[in-house]
C-alpha positions as CSV (number, residue, x, y, z in Angstrom):
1,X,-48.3,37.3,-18.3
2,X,-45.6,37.4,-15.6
3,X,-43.5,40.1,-14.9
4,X,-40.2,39.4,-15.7
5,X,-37.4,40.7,-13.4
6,X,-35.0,43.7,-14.0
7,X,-31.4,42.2,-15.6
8,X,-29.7,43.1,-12.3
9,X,-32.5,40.8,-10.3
10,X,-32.1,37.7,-13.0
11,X,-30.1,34.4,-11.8
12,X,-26.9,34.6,-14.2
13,X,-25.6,30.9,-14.8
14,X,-21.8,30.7,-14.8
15,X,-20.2,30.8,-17.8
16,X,-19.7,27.2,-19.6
17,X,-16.5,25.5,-19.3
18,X,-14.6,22.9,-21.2
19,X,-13.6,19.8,-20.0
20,X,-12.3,19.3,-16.7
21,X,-8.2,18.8,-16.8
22,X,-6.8,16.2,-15.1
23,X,-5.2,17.4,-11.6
24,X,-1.2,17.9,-11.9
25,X,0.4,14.5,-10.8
26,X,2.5,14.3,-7.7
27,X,6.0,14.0,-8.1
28,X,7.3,11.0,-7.2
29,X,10.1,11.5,-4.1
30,X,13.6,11.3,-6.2
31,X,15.2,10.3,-2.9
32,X,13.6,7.9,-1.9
33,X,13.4,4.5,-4.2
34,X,11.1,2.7,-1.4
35,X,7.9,4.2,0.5
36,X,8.6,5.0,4.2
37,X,6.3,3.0,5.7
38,X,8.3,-0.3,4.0
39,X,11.4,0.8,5.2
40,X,10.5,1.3,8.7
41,X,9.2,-2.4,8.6
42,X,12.4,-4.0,7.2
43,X,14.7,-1.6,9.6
44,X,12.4,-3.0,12.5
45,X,12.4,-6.8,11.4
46,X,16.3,-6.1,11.5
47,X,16.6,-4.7,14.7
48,X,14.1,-7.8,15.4
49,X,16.6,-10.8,14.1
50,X,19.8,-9.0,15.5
51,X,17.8,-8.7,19.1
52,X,17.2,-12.6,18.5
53,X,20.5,-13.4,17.6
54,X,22.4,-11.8,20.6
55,X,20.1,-13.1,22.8
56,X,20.2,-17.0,21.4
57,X,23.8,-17.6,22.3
58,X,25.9,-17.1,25.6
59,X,29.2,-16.2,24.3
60,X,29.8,-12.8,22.3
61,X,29.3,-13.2,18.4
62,X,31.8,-11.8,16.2
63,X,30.6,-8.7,13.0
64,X,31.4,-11.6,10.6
65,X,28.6,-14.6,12.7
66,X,26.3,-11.7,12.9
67,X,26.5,-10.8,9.6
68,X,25.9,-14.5,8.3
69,X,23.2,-15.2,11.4
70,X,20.6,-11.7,10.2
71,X,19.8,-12.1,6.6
72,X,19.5,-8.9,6.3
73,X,22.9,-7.9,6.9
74,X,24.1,-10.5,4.3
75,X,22.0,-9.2,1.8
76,X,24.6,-5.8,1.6
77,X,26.8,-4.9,-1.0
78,X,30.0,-4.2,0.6
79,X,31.4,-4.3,3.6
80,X,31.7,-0.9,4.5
81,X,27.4,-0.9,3.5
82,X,27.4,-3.5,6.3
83,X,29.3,-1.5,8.8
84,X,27.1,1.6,7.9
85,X,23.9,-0.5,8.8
86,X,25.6,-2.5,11.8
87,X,26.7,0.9,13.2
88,X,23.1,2.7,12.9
89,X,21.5,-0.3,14.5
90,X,23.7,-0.5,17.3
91,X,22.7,3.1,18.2
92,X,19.3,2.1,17.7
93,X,19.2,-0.6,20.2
């Protein structure tokens, strides 16, 4: 018969455990309604379509033909949303 080891020598399983839980899910950002990675595209297509639009024509273009000429820009709420965005892109360029 074989010898059987001393209790401190014996492989001890782990003890059973229930069911796995679910991991916690992530909060979604409250801040932010849209993913980053979509904004930066639609801020870049409208840096893209004012670029294009100041460098179509040979005279200057008024706030109100650039707002009407990037759709973007006529897609804001108010004026003063417009002004916000015109503002932040003119840095940006």
């Amino acid at each position: 018969m074989p010898a059987v080891p001393p209790p401190s020598r014996r492989r001890q399983r782990p003890p059973a455990r229930g069911p796995k839980a679910a991991p916690p899910a992530r909060p979604e950002p409250a801040a932010t309604p849209r993913s980053a990675p979509a904004t930066a595209t639609r801020r870049t297509e409208r840096l893209l379509n004012l670029l294009i639009a100041l460098l179509s024509t040979r005279s200057r273009l008024t706030k109100e033909q650039l707002r009407s000429a990037v759709p973007q820009y006529s897609e804001c709420a108010t004026d003063e949303a417009f002004d916000r965005m015109f503002e932040r892109d003119k840095e940006e360029l």
